[in-house]
N, C-alpha and C positions, 0 to 999 in steps of 0.2 A: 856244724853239729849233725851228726846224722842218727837218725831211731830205727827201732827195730819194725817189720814192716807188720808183726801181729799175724792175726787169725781176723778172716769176714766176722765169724760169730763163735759162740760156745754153747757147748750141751754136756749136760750130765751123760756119762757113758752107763755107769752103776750107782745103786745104793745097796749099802751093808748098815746090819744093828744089831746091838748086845744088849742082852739085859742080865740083871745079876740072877742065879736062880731061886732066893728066899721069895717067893712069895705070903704078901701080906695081906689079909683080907679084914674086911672089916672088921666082922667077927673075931679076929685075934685082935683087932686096935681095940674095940670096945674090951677087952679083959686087962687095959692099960689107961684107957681114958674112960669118963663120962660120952657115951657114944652109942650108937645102931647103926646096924645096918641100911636102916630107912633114913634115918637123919641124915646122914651122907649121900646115897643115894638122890634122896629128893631136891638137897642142893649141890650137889657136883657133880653126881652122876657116878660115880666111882664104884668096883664094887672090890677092884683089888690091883695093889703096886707092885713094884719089885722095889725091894731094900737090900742094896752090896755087901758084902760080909766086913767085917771090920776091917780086916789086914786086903780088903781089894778096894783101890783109889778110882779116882776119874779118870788117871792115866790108863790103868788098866781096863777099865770099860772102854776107852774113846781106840786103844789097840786093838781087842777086838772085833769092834766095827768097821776099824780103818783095814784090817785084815782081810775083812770079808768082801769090804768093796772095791779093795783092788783084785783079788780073786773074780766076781762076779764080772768085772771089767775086764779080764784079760791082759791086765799087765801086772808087771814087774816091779819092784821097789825102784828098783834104775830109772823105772819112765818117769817119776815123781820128781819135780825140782822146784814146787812151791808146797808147805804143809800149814793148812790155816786150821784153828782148833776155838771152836765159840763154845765159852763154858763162864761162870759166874761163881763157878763153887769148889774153886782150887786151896786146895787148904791153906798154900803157903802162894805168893804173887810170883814169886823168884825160886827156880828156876821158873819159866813161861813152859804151857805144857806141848808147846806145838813142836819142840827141839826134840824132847824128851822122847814124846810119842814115834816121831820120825828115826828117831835111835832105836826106840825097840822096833819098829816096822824094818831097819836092815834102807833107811832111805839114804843115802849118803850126801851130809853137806847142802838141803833143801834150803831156800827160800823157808823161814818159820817161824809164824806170829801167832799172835793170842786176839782174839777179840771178844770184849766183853759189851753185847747190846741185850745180857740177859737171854727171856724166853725170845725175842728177836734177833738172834746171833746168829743163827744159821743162814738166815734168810740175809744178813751182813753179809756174812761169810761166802754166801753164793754167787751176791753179785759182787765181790771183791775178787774172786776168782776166777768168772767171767769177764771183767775191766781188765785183770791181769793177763789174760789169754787174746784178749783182743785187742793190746796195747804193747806185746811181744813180749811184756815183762816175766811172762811164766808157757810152760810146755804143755804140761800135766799136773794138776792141779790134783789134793787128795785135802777136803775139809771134813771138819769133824765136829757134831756138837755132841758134849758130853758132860752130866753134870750127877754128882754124889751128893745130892740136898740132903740126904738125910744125918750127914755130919755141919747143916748149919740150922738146923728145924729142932727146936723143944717138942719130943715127942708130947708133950703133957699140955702142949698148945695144939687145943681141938683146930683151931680157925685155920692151924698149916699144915699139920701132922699127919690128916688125912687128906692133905693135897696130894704133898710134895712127893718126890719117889727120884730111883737113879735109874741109867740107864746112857746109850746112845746109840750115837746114827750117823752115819757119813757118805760120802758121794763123792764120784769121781769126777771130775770136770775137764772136758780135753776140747780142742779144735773143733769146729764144725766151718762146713762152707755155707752156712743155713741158720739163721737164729735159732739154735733152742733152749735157749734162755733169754726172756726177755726183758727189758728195762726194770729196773726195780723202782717202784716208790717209797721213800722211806721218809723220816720224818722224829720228832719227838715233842710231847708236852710234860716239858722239867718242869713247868708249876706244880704236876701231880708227882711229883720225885718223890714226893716224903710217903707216899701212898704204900710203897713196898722197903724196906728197908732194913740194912743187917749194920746197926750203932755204929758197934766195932770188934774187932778180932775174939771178943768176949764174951758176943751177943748170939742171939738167936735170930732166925729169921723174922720181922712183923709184915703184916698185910694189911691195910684198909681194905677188907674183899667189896663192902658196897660200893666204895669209890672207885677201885676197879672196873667192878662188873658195870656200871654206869656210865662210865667209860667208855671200854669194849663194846658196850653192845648199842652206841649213839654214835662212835666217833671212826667206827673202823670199816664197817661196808661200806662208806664212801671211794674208803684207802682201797679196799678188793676191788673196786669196779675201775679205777682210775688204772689201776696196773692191768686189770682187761684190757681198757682201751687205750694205751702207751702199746701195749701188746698190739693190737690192732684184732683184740679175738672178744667175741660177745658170750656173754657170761652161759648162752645158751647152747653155746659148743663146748663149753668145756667137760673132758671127761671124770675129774676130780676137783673135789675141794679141799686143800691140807691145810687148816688153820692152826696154829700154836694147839695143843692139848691144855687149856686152861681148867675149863669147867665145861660141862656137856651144857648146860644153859645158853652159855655165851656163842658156842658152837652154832649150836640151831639157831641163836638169834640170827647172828651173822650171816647165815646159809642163807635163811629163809630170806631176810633183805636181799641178799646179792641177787636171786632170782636166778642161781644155776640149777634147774628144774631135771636137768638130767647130767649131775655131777652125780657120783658118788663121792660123800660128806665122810671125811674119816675121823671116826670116835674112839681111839685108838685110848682115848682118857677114861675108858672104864675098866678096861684092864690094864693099865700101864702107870695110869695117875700121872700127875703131870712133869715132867723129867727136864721144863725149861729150854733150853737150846738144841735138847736132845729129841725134843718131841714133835716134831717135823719131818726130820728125816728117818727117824724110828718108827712115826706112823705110815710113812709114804710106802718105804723099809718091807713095811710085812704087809700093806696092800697089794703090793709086787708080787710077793713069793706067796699068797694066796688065790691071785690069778684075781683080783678084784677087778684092776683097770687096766686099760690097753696098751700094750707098746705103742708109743706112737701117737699115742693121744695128747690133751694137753691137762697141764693141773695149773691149777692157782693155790700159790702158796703165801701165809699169811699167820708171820709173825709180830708179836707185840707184848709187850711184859717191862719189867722195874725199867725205872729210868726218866720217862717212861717212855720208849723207846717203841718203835714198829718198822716195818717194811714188807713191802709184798711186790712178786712176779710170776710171771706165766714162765710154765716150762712143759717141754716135750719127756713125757714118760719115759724111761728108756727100753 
């Protein structure tokens, strides 16, 4: 039997993100719920999302970002021959939306799966494309998280309504003779399954947000430091922090434990609200194209959400 001889390592080449253009601010939620501007603010941090227009899906948000990021990368629909798509909030399971996306991008015949590890998808997704590049099984990799919560969120449910938001993010993934992408740690605690939960096809979103946040912010800086050092990089070189866009609480706990004193921390969840799968690579996304952090430098990134599911890895900036 003989295998294909792969790739030494893998690195993001680009990231691309969309977001829909309705912005929603609090002040328009409060004229729909029991709600402020402060009350949200003080505990999530939020002060405004983006919500999709009816007739525009996930499919179509997760195209546009997948558009941009092979643009940003310099390649061509042709170089792509694996399409991975993390998303949780597909309205229907069938068709899978990783084919679909790949048909509108013009990708011919891709390698194209779905994974669902939630607001931890991407961060799946990444190192699944990296194993698949360094294992011969894939070329050019193009993932994508991309997620339309607001078609599974009771807007009249303060506890979600003013989390949740759509939007997405995607990244290119190719060859390197060099890691830059590093080992992922990942992991999950299913006794907390019941903590986030959507019944069934007729339900709304629910959240234990205490049981969460309690969570989150005891059980997951250990995770960020242990993918430092698999990395072999101390948490005091690194140039960014990309954690899930959960709540801006949870954010700074987790910073301030990890001890990256000279990361820039992305808060990407006060304008964007939390987009799931999408909010990783949508906040890394527009710290790029605002010149925030360095080519070249390193991010820790640091997914975790329903399931309860997580995973974290170092990666080189592009």
């Amino acid at each position: 039997m003989k295998l294909p001889a792969g790739a030494p390592g893998a690195k993001v080449l680009a990231f691309g993100h969309y977001q829909p253009a309705n912005v929603v601010t609090n002040d328009d939620l409060s004229k729909i719920i029991e709600t402020n501007d402060e009350w949200i603010q003080s505990r999530v941090g939020i002060k405004e999302r983006r919500f999709a227009a009816p007739e525009e899906s996930e499919i179509d948000l997760a195209v546009q970002a997948g558009g941009k990021a092979l643009a940003a990368g310099g390649l061509a629909a042709a170089d792509i021959d694996l399409v991975i798509v993390a998303t949780c909030t597909l309205e229907t399971q069938i068709p899978n939306a990783a084919g679909r996306v790949a048909h509108r991008l013009g990708i011919d015949a891709p390698g194209a799966y779905d994974v669902n590890a939630a607001c931890a998808g991407f961060c799946y997704a990444l190192a699944s494309a990296s194993d698949a590049i360094r294992a011969g099984s894939a070329r050019n990799v193009l993932i994508v998280g991309t997620e339309k919560f607001t078609q599974w969120v009771d807007i009249q449910d303060r506890a979600t309504s003013v989390i949740f938001a759509d939007g997405a993010g995607a990244a290119v993934v190719v060859p390197s003779e060099t890691a830059g992408i590093g080992p992922v740690v990942w992991g999950s605690a299913g006794d907390k399954a019941d903590a986030i939960t959507i019944k069934d096809r007729h339900s709304a979103l629910h959240q234990e947000g205490q049981t969460v946040f309690r969570w989150a912010t005891t059980a997951l800086h250990p995770i960020a430091k242990q993918a430092c050092e698999r990395a072999g990089v101390d948490p005091a070189e690194l140039a960014a922090f990309v954690p899930h866009q959960a709540n801006l609480r949870i954010i700074e706990s987790i910073a301030r434990k990890l001890g990256a004193d000279n990361a820039v921390v992305a808060k990407d969840i006060v304008l964007a609200g939390n987009t799931s799968a999408a909010s990783i690579p949508l906040a890394l996304s527009r710290m790029i194209e605002r010149g925030e952090v360095p080519s070249g430098g390193l991010a820790l990134l640091l997914g975790f959400g329903a399931g309860l599911t997580y995973a974290a890895q170092v990666i080189e900036i592009p």
